[in-house]
Structure formats: structure tokens, C-alpha cells
N, CA, C and O atoms as CSV, one atom per row, in Angstrom:
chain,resi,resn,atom,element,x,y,z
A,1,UNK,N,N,-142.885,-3.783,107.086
A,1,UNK,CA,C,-141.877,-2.853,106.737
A,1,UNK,C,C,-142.519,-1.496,106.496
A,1,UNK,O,O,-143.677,-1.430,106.083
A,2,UNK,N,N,-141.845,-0.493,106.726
A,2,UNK,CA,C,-142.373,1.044,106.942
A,2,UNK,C,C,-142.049,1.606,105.968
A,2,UNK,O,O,-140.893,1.982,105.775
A,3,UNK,N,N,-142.902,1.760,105.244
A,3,UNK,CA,C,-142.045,3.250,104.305
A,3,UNK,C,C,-141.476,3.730,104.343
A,3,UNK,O,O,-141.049,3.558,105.484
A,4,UNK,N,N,-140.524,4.919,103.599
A,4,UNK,CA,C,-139.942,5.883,104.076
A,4,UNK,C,C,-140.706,7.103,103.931
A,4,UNK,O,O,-141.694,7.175,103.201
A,5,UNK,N,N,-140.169,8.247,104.753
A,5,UNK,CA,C,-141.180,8.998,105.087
A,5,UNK,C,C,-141.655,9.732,103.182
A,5,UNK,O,O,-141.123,9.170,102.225
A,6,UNK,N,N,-142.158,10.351,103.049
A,6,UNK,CA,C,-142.230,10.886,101.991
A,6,UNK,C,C,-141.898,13.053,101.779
A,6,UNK,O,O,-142.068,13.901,100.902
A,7,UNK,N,N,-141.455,13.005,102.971
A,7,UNK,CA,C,-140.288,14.268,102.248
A,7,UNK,C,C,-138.930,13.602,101.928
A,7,UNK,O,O,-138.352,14.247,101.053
A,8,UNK,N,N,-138.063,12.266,102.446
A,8,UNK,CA,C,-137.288,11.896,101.892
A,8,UNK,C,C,-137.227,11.486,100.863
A,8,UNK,O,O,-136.153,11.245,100.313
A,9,UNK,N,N,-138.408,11.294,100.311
A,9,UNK,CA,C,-138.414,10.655,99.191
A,9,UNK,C,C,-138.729,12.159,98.310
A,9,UNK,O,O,-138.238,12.034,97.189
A,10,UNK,N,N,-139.039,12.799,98.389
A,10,UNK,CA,C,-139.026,13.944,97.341
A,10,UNK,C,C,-137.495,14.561,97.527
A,10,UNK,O,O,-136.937,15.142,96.597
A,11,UNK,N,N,-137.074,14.433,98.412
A,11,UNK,CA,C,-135.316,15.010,98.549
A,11,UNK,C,C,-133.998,14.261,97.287
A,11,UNK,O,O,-133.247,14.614,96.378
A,12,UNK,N,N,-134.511,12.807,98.205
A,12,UNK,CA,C,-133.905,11.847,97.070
A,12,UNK,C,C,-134.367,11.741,95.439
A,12,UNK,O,O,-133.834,11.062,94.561
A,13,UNK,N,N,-135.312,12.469,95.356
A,13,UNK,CA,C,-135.995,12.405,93.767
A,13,UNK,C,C,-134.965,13.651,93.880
A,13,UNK,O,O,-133.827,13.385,93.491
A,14,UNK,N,N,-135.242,15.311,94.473
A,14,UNK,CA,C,-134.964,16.405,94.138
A,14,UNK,C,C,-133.331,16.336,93.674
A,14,UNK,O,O,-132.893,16.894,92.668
A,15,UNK,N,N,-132.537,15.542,94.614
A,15,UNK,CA,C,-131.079,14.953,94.583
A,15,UNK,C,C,-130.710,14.554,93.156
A,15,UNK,O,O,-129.719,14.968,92.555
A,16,UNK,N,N,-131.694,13.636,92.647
A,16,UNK,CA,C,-131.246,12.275,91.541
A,16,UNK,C,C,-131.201,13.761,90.733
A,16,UNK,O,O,-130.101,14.305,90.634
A,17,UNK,N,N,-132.444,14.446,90.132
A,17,UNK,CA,C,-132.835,15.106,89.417
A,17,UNK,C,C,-131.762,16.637,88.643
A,17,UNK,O,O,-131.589,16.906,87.454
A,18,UNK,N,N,-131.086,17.558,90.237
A,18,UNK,CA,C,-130.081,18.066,90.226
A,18,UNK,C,C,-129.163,17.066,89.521
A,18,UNK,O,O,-129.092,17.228,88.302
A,19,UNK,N,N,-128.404,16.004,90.074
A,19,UNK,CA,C,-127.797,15.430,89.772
A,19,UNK,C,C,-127.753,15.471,88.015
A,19,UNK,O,O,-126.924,16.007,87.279
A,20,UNK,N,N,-128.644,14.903,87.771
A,20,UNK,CA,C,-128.759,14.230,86.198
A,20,UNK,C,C,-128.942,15.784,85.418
A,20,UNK,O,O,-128.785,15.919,84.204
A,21,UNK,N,N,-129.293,16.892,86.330
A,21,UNK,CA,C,-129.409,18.242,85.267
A,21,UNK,C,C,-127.557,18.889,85.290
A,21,UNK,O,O,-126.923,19.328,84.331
A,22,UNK,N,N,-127.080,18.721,86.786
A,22,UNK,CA,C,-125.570,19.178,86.323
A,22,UNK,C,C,-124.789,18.479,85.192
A,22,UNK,O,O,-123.868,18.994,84.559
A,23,UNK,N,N,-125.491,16.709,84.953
A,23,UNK,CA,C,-124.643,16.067,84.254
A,23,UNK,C,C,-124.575,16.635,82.754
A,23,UNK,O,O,-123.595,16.805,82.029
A,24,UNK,N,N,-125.839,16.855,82.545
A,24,UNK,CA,C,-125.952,17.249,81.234
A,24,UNK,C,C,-125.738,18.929,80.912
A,24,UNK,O,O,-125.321,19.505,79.907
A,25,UNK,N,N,-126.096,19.306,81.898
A,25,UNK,CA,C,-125.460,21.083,81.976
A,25,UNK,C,C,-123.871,21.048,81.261
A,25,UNK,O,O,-123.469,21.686,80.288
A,26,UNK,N,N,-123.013,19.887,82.275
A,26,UNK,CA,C,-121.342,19.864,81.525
A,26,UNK,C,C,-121.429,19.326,80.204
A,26,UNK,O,O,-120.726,19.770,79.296
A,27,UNK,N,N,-122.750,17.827,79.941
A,27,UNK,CA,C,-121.781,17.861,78.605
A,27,UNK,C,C,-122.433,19.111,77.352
A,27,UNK,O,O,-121.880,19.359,76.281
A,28,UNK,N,N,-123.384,19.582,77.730
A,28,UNK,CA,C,-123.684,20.995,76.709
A,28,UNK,C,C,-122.253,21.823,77.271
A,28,UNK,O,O,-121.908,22.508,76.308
A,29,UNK,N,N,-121.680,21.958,77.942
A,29,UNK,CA,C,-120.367,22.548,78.324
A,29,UNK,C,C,-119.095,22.415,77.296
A,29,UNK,O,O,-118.493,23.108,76.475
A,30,UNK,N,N,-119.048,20.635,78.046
A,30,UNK,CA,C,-117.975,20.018,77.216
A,30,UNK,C,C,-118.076,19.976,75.637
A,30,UNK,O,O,-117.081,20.001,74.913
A,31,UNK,N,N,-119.819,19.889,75.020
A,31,UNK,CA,C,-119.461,20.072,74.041
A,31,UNK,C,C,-119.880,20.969,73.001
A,31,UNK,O,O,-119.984,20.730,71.798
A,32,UNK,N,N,-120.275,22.832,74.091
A,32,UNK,CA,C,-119.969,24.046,73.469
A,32,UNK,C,C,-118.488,23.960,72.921
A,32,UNK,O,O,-118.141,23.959,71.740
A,33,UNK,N,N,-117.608,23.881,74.173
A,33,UNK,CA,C,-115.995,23.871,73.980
A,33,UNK,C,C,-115.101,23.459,72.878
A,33,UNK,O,O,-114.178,24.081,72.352
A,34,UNK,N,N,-115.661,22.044,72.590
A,34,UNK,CA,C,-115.325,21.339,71.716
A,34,UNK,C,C,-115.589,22.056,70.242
A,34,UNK,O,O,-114.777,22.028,69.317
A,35,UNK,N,N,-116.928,22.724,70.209
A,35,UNK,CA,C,-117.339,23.682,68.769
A,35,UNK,C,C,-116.790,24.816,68.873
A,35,UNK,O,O,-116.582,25.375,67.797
A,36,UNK,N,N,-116.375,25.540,70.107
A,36,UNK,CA,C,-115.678,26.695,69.938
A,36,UNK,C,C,-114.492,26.006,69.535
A,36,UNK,O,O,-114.178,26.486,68.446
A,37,UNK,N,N,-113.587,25.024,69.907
A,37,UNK,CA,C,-112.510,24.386,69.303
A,37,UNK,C,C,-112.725,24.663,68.234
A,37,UNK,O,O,-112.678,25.804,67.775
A,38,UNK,N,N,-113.076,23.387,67.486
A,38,UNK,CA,C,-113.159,23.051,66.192
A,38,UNK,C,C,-113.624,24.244,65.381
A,38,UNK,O,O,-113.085,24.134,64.279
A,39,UNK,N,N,-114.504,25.517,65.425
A,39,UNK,CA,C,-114.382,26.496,64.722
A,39,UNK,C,C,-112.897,27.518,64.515
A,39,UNK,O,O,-112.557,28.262,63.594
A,40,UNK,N,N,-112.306,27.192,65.686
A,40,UNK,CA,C,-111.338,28.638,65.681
A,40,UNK,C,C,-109.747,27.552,64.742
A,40,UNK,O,O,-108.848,27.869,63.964
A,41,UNK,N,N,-110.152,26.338,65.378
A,41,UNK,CA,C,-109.084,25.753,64.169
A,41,UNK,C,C,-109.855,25.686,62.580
A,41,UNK,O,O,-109.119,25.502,61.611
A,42,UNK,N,N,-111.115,25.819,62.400
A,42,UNK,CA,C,-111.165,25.717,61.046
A,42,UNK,C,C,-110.875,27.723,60.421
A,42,UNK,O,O,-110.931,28.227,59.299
A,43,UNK,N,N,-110.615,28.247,61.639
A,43,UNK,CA,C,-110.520,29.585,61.343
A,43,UNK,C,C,-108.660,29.968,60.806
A,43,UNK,O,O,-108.069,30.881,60.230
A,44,UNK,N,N,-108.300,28.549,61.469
A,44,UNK,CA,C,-106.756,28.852,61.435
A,44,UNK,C,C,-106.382,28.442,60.468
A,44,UNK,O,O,-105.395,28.807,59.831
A,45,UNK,N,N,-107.395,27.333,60.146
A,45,UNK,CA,C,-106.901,26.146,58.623
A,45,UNK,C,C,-107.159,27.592,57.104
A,45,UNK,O,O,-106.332,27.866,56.234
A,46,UNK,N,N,-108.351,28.128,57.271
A,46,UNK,CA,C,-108.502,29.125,56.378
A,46,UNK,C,C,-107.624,30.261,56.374
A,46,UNK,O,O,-107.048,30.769,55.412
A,47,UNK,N,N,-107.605,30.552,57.452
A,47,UNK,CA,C,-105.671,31.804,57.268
A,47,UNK,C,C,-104.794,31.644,56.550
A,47,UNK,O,O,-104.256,32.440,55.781
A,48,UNK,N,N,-104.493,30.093,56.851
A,48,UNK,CA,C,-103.035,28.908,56.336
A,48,UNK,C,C,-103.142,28.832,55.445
A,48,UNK,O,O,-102.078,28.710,54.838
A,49,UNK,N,N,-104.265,28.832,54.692
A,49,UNK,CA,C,-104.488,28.813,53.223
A,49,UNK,C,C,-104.938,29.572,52.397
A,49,UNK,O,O,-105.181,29.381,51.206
A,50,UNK,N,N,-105.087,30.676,53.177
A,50,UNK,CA,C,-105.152,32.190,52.652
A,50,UNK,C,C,-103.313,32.621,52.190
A,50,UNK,O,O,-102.737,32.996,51.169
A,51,UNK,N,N,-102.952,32.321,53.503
A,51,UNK,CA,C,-101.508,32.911,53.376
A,51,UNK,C,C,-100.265,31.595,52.074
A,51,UNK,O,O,-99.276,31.888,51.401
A,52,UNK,N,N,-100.937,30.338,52.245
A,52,UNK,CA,C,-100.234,29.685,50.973
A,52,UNK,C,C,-100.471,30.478,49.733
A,52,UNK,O,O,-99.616,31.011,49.026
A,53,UNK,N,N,-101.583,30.475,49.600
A,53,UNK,CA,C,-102.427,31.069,48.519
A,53,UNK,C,C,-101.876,32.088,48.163
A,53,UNK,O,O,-101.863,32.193,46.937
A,54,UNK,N,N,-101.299,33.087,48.817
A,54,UNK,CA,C,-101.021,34.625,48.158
A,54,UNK,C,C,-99.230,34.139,48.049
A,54,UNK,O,O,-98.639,34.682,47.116
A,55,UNK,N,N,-98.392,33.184,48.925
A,55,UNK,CA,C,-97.171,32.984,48.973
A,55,UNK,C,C,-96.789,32.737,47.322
A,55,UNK,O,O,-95.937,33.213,46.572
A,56,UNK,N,N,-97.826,31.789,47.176
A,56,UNK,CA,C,-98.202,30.717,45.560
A,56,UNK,C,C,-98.353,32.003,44.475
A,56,UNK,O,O,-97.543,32.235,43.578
A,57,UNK,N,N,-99.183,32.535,44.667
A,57,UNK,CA,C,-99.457,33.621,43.937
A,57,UNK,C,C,-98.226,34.829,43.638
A,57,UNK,O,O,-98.491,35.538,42.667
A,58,UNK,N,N,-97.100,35.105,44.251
A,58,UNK,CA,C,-96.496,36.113,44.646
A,58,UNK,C,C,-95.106,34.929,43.737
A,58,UNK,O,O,-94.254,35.347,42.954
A,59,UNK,N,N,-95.254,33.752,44.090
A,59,UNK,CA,C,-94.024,32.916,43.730
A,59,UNK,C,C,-94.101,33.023,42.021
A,59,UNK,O,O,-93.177,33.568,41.417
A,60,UNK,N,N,-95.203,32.496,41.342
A,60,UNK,CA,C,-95.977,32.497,40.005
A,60,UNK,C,C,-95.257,33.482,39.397
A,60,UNK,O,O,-94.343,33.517,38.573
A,61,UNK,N,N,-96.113,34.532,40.214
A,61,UNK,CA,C,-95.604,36.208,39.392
A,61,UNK,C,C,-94.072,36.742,39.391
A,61,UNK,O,O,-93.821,37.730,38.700
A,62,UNK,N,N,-93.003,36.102,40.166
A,62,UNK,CA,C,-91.438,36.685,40.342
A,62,UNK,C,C,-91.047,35.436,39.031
A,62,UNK,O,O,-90.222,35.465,38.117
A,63,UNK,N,N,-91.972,34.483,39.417
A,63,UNK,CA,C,-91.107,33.457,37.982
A,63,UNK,C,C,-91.173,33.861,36.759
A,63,UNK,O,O,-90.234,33.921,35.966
A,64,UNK,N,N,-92.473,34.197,36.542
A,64,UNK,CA,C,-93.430,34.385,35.432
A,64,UNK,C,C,-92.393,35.482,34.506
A,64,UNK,O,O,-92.113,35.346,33.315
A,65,UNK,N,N,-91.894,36.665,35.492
A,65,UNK,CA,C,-91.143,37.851,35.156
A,65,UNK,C,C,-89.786,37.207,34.852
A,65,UNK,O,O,-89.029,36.690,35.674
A,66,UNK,N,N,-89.560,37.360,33.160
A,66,UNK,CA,C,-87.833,37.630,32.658
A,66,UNK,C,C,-88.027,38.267,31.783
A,66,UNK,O,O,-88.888,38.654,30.992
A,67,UNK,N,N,-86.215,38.371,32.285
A,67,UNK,CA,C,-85.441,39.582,31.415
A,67,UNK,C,C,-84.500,39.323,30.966
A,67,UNK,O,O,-83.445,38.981,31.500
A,68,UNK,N,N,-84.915,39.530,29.318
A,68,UNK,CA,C,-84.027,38.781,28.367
A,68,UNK,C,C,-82.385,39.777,28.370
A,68,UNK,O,O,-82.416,41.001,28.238
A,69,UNK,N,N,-81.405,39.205,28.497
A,69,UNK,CA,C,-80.538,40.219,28.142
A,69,UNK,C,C,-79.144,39.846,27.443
A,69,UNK,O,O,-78.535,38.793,27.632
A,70,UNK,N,N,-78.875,40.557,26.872
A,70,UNK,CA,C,-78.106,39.933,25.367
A,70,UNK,C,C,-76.557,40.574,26.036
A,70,UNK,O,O,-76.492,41.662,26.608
A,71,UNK,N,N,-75.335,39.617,25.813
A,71,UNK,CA,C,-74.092,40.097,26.330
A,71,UNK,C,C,-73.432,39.525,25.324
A,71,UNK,O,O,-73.668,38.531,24.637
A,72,UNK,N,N,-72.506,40.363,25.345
A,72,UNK,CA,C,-71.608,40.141,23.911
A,72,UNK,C,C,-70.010,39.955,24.470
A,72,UNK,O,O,-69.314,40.790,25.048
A,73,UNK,N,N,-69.741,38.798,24.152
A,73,UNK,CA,C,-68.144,37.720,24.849
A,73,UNK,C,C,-67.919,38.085,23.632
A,73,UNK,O,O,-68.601,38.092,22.607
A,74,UNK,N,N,-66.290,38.554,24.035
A,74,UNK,CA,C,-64.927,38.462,23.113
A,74,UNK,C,C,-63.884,38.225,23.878
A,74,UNK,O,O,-63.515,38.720,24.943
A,75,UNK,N,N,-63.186,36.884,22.768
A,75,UNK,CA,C,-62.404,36.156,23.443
A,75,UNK,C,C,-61.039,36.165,22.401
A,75,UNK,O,O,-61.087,35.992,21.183
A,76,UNK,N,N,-59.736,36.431,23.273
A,76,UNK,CA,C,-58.834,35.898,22.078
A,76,UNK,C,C,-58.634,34.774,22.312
A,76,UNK,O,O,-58.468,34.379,23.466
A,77,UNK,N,N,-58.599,33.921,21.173
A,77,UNK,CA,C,-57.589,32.648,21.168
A,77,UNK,C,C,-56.483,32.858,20.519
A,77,UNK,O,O,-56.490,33.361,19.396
A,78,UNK,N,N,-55.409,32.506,21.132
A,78,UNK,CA,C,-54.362,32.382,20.797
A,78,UNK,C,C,-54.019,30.667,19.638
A,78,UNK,O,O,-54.040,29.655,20.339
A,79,UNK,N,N,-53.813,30.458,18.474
A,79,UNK,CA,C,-54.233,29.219,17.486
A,79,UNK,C,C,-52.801,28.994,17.231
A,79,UNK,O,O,-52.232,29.874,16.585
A,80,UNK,N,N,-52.148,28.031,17.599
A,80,UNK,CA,C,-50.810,27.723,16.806
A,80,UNK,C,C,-51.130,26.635,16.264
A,80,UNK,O,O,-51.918,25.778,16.665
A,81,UNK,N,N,-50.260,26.685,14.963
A,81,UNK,CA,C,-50.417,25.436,13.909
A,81,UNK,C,C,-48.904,24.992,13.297
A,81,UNK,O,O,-48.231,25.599,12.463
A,82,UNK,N,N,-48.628,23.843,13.932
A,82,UNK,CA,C,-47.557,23.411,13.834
A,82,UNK,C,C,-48.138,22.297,12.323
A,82,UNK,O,O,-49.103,21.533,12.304
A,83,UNK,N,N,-47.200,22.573,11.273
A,83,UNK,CA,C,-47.233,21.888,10.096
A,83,UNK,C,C,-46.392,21.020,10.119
A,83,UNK,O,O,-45.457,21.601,10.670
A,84,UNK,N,N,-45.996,19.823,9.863
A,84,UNK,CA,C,-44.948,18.578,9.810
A,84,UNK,C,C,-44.361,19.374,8.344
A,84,UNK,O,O,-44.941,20.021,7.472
A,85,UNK,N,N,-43.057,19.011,8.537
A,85,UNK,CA,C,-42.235,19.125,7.538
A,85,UNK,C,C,-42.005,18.087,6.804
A,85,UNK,O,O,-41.508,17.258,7.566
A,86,UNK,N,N,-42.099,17.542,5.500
A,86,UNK,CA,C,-41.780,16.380,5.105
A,86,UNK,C,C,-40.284,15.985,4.443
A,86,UNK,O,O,-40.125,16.213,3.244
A,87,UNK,N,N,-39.557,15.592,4.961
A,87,UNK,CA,C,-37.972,15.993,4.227
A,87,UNK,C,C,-38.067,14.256,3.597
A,87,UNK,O,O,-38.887,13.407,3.947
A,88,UNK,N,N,-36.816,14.084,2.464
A,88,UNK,CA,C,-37.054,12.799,1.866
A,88,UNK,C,C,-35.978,11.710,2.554
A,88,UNK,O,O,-35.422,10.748,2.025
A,89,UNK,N,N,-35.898,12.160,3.780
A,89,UNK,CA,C,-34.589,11.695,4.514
A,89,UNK,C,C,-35.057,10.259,5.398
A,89,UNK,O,O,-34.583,10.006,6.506
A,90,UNK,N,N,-35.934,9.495,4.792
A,90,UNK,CA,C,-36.435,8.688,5.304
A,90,UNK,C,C,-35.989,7.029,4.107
A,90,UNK,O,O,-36.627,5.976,4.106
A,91,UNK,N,N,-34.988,7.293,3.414
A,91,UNK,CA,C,-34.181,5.956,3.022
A,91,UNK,C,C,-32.762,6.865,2.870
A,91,UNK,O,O,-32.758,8.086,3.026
A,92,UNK,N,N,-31.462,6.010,2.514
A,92,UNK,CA,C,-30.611,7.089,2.891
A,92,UNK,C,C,-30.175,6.880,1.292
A,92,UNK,O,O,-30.998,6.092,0.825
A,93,UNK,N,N,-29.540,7.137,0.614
A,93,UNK,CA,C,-29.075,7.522,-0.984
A,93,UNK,C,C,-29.149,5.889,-1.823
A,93,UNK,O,O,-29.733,5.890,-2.907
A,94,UNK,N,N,-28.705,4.866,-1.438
A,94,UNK,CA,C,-28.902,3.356,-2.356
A,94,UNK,C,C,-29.806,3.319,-2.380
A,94,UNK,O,O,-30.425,3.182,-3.436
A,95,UNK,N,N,-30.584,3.462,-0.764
A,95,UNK,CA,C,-32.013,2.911,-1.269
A,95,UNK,C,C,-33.183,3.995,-1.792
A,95,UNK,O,O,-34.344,3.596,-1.878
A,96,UNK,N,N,-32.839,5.383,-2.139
A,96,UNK,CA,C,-33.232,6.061,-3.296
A,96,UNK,C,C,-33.341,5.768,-4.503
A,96,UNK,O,O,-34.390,5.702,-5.143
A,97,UNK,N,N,-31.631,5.465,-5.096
A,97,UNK,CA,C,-31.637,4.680,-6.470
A,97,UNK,C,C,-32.184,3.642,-6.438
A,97,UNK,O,O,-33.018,3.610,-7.343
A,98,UNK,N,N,-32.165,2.543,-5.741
A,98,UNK,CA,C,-32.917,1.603,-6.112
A,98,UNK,C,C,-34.293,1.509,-5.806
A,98,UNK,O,O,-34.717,0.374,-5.584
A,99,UNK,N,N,-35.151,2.542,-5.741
A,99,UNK,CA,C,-36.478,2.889,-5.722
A,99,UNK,C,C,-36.415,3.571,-7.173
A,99,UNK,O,O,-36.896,3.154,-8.227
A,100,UNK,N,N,-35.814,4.534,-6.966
A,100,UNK,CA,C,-36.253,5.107,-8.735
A,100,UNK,C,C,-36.059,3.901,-9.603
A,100,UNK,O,O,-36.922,3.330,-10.270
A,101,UNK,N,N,-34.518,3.542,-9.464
A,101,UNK,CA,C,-34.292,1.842,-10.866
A,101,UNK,C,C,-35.648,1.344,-10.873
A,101,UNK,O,O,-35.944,0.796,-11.935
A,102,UNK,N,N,-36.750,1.381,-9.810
A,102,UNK,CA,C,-37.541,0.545,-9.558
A,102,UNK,C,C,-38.775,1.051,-10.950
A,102,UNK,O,O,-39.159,0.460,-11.959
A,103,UNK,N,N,-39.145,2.644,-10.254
A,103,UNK,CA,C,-40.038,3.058,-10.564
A,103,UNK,C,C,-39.845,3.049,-12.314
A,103,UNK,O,O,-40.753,2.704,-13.070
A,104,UNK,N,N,-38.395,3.528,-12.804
A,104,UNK,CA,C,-38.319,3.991,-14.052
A,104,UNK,C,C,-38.217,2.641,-15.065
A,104,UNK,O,O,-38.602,2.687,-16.233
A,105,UNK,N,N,-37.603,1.358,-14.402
A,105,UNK,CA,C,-37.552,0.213,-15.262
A,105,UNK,C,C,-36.484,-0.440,-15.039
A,105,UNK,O,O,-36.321,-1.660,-15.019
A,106,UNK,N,N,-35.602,0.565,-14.836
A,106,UNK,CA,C,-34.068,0.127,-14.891
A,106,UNK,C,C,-33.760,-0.215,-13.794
A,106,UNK,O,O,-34.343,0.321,-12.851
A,107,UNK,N,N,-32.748,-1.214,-13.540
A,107,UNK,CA,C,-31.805,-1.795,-12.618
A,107,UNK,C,C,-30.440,-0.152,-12.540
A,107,UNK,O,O,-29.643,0.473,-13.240
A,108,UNK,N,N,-30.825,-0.194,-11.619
A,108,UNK,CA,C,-29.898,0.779,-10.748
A,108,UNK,C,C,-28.322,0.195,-10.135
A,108,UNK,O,O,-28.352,-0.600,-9.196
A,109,UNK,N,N,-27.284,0.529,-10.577
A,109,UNK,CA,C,-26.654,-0.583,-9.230
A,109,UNK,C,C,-26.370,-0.165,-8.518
A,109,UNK,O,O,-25.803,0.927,-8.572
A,110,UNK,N,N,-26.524,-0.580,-7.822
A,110,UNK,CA,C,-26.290,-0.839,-6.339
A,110,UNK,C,C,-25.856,-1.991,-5.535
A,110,UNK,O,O,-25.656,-3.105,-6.019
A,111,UNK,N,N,-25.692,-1.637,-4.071
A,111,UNK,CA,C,-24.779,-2.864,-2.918
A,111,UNK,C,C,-25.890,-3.759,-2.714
A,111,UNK,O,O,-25.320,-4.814,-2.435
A,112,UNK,N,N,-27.395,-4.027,-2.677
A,112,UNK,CA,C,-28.398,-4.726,-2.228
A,112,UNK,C,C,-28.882,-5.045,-3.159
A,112,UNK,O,O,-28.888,-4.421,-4.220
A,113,UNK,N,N,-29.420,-6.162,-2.915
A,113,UNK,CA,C,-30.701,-6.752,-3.616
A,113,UNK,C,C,-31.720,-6.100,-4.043
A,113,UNK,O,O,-32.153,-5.197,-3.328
A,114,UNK,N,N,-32.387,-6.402,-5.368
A,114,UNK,CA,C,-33.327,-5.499,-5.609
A,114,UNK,C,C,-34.828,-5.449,-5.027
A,114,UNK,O,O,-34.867,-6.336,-4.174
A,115,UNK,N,N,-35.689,-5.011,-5.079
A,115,UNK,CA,C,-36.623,-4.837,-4.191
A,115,UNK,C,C,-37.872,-5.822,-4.901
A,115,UNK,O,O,-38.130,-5.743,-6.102
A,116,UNK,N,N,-38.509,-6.642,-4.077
A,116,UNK,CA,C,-39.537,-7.530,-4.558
A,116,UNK,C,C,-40.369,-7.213,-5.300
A,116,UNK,O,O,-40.944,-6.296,-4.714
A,117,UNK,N,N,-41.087,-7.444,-6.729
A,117,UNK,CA,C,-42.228,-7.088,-7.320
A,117,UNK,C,C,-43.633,-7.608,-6.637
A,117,UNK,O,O,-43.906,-8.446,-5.778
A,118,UNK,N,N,-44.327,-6.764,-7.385
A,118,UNK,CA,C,-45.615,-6.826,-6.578
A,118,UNK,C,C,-46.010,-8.016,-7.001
A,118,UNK,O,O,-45.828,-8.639,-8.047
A,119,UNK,N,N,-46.808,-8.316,-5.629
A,119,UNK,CA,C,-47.819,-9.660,-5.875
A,119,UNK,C,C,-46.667,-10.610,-5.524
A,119,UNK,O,O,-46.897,-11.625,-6.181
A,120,UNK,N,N,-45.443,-10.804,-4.754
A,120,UNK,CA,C,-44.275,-11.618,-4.686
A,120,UNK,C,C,-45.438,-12.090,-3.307
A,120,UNK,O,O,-46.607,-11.705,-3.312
A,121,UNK,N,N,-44.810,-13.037,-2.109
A,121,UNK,CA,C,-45.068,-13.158,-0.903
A,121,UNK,C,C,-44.211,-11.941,-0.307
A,121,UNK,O,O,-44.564,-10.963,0.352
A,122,UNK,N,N,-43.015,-12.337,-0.757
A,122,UNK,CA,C,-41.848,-11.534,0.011
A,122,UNK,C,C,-42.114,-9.952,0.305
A,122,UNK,O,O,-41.419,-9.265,1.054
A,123,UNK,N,N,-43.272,-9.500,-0.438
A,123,UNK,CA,C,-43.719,-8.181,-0.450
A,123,UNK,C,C,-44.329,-7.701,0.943
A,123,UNK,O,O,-44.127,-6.747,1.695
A,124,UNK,N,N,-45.431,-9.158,0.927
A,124,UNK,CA,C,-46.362,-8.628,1.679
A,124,UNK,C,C,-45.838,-8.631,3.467
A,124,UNK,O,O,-46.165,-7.733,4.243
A,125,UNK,N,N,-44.866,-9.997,3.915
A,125,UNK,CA,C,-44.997,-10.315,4.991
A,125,UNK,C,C,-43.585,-9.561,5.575
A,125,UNK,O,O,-43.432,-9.015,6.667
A,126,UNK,N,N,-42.657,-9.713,4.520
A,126,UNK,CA,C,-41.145,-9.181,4.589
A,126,UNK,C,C,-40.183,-10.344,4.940
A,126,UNK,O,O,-39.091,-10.092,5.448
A,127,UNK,N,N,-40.662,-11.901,4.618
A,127,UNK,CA,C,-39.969,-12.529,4.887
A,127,UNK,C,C,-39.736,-13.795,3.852
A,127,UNK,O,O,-38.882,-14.646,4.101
């Protein structure tokens, strides 16, 4: 079996060699890119929180500020006061006298029966 010549073989080395230098040429490429990424978002994350930061700050200080202020309400009310009248029209004339007969001692006369003493049953239940 014959060799191969030996400029092919420095071609095929020169080949592999390119080869394996473009490969790594992209990923120093792919991963400049990736750090220019990742810096310009950590550039955006610090803005974002620059600009919370002063929002926070600006919110603090409008709260922080009051103003006390004193107002003076006048109101009429209008107040009605209805008083009960007490009239004594709540037994009708017998059974007056025979409440006083009661109170004073005396038998009163009168058309009815006289009214139960205390401590009776008949007092308490009405029957």
C-alpha cells in the first residue's frame, strides 16, 4: 500500500486546522455576544431600579406631607318632643270609688264587687 503523497497530507492537516480555528473563532463570537447580552441587561436591571427607587422615594415624600385642616359644621336640628299626657280616664267613675273605698278603708258603694286584697290568688292570676 502507497502512501499518500505528502503535500496532501499537509493540505488535509492545513484543512483540519482552519477548520478547528473557525470553530473556536465563533464560539469566542458566540460567547463575546452572549457578555455583551448579559451586560446591557444588567444595565437595564440597574435603570429599573434606579427609576423604582426615585418612584419609591417621590411616593414616601407626597405621603409623608399633611395638612391638618380644621372645618367648622353647623347644623340645625330641628328636636320635637312629644310628652304623653296622662289623663285619669283610664277606669270610668265606680271603678274610681271603689279604688279610693279601697285605698282610704272604707267600702264605697257601689254596683261591683269589691276588689281582691293583697296576697288573695284572685289578685295575682285574675281568676
Amino acid at each position: 500500500m502507497a502512501l499518500p503523497h505528502p503535500r496532501l497530507i499537509a493540505a488535509g492537516a492545513a484543512l483540519v486546522l482552519a477548520f478547528g480555528a473557525g470553530w473556536w473563532l465563533r464560539g469566542l463570537q458566540v460567547k463575546a455576544a452572549m457578555v455583551k447580552q448579559a451586560q446591557a441587561q444588567a444595565k437595564a436591571d440597574v435603570q429599573q431600579a434606579q427609576r423604582t427607587s426615585e418612584a419609591v422615594q417621590q411616593h414616601a415624600q407626597v405621603k409623608t406631607e399633611t395638612e391638618i385642616r380644621y372645618v367648622t359644621v353647623t347644623r340645625e336640628v330641628e328636636k320635637l318632643v312629644e310628652r304623653p299626657v296622662y289623663l285619669e280616664r283610664c277606669m270610668d267613675d265606680d271603678g274610681v270609688r271603689i279604688l279610693n273605698g279601697q285605698i282610704l278603708g272604707t267600702d264605697a258603694p257601689g254596683t261591683g264587687a269589691a276588689l281582691p286584697e293583697a296576697g288573695h290568688p284572685a289578685g295575682h292570676d285574675g281568676g
